[in-house]
C-alpha positions in Angstrom: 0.0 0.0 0.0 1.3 3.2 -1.2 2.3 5.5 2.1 -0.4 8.2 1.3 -3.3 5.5 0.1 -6.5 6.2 1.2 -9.6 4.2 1.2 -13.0 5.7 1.5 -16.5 4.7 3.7 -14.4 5.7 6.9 -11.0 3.4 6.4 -8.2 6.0 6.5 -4.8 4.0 6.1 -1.9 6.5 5.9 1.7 5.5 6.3 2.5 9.4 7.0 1.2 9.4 10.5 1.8 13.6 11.0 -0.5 13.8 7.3 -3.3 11.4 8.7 -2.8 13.6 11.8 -3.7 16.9 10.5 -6.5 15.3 8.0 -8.4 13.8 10.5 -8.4 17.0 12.5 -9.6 18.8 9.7 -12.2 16.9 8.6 -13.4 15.5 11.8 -16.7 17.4 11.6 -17.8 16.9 8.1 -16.0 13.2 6.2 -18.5 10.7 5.9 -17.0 7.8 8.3 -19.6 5.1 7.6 -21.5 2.9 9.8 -19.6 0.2 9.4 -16.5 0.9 10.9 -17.6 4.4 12.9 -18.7 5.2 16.5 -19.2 8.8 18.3 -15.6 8.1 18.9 -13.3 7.0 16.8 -12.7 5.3 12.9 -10.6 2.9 12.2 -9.3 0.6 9.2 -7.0 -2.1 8.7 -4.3 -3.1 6.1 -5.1 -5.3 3.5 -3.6 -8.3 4.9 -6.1 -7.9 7.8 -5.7 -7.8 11.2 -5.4 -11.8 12.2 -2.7 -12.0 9.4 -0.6 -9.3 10.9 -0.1 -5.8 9.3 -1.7 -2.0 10.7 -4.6 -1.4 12.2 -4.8 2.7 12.5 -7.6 4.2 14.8 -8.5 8.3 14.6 -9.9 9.2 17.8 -12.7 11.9 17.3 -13.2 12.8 21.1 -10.9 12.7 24.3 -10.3 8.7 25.6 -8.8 7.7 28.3 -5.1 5.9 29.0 -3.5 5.1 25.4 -3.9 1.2 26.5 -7.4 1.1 27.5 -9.0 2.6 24.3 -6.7 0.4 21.9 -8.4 -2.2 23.6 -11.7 -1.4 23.5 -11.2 -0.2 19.9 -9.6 -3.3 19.0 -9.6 -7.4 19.5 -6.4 -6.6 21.2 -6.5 -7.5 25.3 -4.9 -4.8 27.4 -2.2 -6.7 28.1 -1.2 -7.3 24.4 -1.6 -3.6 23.5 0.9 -2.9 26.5 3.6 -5.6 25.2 2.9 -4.2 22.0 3.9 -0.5 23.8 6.8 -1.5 25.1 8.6 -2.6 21.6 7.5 0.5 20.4 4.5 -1.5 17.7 2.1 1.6 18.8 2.3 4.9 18.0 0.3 8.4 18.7 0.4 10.8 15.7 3.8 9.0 14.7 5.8 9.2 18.3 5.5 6.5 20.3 4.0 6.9 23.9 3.7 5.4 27.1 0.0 3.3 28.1 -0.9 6.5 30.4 -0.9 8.3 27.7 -4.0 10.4 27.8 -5.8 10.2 24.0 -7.4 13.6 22.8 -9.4 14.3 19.9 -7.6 13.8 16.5 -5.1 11.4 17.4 -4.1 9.1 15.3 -3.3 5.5 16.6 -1.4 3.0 14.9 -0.9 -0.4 16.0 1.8 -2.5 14.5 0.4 -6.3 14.2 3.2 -9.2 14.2 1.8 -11.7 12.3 0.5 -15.0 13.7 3.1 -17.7 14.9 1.7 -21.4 15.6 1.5 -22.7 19.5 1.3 -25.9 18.1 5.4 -27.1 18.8 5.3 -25.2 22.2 4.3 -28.3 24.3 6.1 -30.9 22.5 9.8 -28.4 22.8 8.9 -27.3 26.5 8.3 -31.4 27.2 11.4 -32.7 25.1 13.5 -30.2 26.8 11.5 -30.5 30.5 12.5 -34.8 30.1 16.1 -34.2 30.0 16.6 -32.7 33.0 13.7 -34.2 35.4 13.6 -36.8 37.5 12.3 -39.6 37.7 13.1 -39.8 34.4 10.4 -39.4 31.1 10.0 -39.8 28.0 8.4 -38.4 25.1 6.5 -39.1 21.9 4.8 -36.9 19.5 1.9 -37.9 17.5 -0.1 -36.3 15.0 -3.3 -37.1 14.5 -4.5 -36.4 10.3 -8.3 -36.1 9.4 -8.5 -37.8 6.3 -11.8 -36.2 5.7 -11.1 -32.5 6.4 -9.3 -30.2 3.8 -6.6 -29.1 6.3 -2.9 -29.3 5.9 0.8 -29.7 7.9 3.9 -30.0 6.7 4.9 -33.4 8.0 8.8 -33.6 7.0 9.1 -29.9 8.9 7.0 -31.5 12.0 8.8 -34.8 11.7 12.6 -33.3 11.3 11.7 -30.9 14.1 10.6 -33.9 16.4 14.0 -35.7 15.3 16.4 -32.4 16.2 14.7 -32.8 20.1 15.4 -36.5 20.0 11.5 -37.2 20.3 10.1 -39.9 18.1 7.1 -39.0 15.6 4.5 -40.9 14.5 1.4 -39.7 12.4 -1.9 -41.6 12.7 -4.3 -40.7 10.0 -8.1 -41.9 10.3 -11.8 -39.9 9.0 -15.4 -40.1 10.2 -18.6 -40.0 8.5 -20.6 -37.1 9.4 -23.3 -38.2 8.0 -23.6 -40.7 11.0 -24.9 -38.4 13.9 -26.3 -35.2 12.4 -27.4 -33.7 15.6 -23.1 -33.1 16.0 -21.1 -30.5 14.3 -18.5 -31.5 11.7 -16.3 -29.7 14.4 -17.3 -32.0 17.9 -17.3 -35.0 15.5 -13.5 -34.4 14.7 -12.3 -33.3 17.8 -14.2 -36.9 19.2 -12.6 -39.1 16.6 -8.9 -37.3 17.3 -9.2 -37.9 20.8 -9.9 -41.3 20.3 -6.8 -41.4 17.6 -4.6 -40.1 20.6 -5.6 -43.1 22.9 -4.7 -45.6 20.1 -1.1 -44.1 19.4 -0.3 -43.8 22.9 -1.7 -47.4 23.7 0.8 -48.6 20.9 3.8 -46.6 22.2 3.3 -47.4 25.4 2.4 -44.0 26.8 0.4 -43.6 30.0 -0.4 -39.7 29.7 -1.6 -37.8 27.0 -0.4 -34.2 27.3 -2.7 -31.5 25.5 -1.3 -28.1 23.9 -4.4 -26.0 25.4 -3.4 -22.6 27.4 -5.1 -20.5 29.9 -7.4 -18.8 27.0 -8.5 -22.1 25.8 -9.3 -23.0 29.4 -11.0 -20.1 30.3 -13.2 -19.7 26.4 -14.4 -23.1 27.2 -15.8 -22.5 30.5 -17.7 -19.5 29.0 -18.7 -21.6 26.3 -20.3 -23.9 28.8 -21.9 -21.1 30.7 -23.5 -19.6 27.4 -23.9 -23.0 25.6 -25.0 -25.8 27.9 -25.6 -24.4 31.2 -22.6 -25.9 32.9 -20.0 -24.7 34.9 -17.2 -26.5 33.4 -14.1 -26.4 31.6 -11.5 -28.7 30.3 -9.2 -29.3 33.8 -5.8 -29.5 34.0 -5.5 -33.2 34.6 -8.1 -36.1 34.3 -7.6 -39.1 34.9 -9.0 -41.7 32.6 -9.8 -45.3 34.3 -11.7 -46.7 32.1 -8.8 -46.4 29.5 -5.8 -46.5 31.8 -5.0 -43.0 30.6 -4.1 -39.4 32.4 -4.6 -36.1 30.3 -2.5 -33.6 31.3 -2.4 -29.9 30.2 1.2 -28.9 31.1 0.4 -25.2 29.4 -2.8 -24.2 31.5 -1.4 -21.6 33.5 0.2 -20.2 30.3 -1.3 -17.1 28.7 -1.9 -17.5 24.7 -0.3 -14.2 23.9 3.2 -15.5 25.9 3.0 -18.8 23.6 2.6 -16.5 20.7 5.2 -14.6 22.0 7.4 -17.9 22.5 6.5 -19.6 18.8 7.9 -16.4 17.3 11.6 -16.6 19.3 11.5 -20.0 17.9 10.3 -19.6 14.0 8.3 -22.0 14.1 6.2 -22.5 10.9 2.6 -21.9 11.0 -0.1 -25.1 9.6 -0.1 -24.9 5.7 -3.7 -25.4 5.4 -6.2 -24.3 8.3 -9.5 -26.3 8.9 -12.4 -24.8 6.5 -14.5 -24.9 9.9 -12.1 -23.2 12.1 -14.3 -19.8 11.8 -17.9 -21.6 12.5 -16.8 -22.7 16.0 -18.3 -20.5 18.8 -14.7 -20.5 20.2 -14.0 -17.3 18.1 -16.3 -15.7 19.9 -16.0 -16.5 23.4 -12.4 -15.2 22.6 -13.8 -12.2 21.4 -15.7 -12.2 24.9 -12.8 -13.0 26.9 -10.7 -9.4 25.5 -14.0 -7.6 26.5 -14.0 -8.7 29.7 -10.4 -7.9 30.1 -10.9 -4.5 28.7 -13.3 -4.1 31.5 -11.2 -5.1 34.0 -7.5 -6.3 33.2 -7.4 -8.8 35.7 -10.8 -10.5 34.7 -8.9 -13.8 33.7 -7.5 -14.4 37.1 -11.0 -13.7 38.4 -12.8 -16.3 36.2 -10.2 -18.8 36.6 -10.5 -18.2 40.3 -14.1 -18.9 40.4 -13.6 -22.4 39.4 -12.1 -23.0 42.9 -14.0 -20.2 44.6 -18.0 -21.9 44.2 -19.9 -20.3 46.7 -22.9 -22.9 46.9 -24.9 -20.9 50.0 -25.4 -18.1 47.6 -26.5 -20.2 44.5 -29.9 -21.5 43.5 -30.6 -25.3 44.0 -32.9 -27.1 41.9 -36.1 -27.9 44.9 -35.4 -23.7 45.5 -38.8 -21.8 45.1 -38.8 -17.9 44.3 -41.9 -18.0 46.6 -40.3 -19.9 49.7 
């Protein structure tokens, strides 16, 4: 994009930060903004490789906000915490100078927000455990598996995963099985997969000997699904960070629970690790999008609202709940 491009309906995308500066002060009363992208405060617009695939996203205040950090939030699907790490290395600037989260933002300012583009979490738990079993005792080992839906147009580079496994000294084996949706309508394409993996996992770790399964989901993950069960099915619960399995002689363990998504994002870049080649067609029909669009709100509300929701789980205050023979009328 050409550094003094400018789209129309209210997407202003300058390079020239003092330029979009003085434009958007100028013309704050009378452009045409759109209802799209406009509120009574601000416009924004995003490069053309869109915001989830990196690139700008530039935000022209059009009345006083509050701290720099706060209204990037709000304005964005950033969390606050993101916007401040993005602060500190200097990926967010104010009318082209780069400011502090305090910063107090005024009418006319023009925000930009450098993206990094997305890295893939995926590796994180299998290098953290390769590393982790050289050094802990008693002694473990480790095997990596890789479960391929036959049946679902999604792709991974297999030498890269395999000849990354090999460099850690963990072995790799990749199952490959399908379903038939057509077998239980009533079930998304989506639970049916994630059902059919699961039970893929048990097989490989049957065969190798394995008597824990350990799951790549963070804190996010933890914390999405437990709103998704709140909104969805009426449930408080979550996926917990060990169950043990009897029936099948299996533990699952979720070694990353404690571990925020953006510091795994954060760790996937240090390491280059290459993102999936193909993504799953239904990746964007899962409700799991949304909750994590929840999730930022909430933190934008209040920046510690992650360590209150996980807190809850442990914190069930059963006097103060209604019970099931409970009658509004006494």
């Amino acid at each position: 994009m050409n550094s003094d491009s400018e789209r129309t309906n209210g997407q202003l995308l300058e390079k020239n930060s003092g330029e979009c500066a003085e434009k958007a002060c100028e013309n704050a009363d009378d452009r045409d903004f759109g209802s799209e992208f406009v509120s009574d405060e601000f416009f924004f617009g995003e490069t053309e490789a869109g915001c989830r695939n990196g690139g700008k996203i530039v935000i022209a205040a059009q009345k006083n906000g509050g701290r720099l950090d706060a209204f990037a939030a709000e304005h964005t699907e950033l969390t606050r915490s993101a916007v401040q790490r993005l602060l500190l290395c200097g990926a967010v600037t104010v009318n082209g100078r780069s400011e502090k989260a305090k910063y107090a933002v005024r009418r006319g300012d023009i925000i930009e927000i450098q993206l990094p583009p997305p890295v893939p979490t995926e590796l994180v738990p299998q290098d953290m455990l390769a590393r982790r079993s050289r050094i802990y005792k008693p002694k473990f080992s480790v095997v990596a598996a890789h479960v391929v839906m036959k049946n679902i147009a999604y792709e991974s580079d297999q030498t890269y995963l395999r000849e990354y496994a090999e460099s850690l000294g963990v072995p790799y084996v990749c199952y490959e099985t399908e379903f038939d949706p057509s077998t239980d309508t009533r079930k998304s394409p989506c639970f049916l997969c994630s059902w059919n993996r699961r039970k893929a996992l048990f097989t490989v770790a049957k065969e190798q000997g394995c008597n824990k399964i350990a799951l790549g989901h963070h804190m996010d993950d933890i914390l999405e699904t437990l709103l998704m069960n709140m909104t969805f099915q009426g449930a408080f619960s979550t996926m917990p960070p060990r169950l043990v399995m009897r029936k099948f002689d299996m533990t699952i363990i979720r070694p990353m629970c404690l571990v925020h998504e953006a510091d795994l994002k954060e760790m996937a870049a240090l390491r280059g690790f290459r993102k999936q080649v193909k993504n799953c067609p239904y990746e964007k029909d899962s409700h799991r999008s949304d909750m994590k669009e929840v999730l930022a709100r909430l933190e934008a509300m209040n920046p510690e609202a992650r360590y209150s929701l996980w807190g809850s789980m442990s914190n069930i205050q059963s006097d103060m709940l209604p019970v099931e023979e409970d009658s509004p009328l006494g």
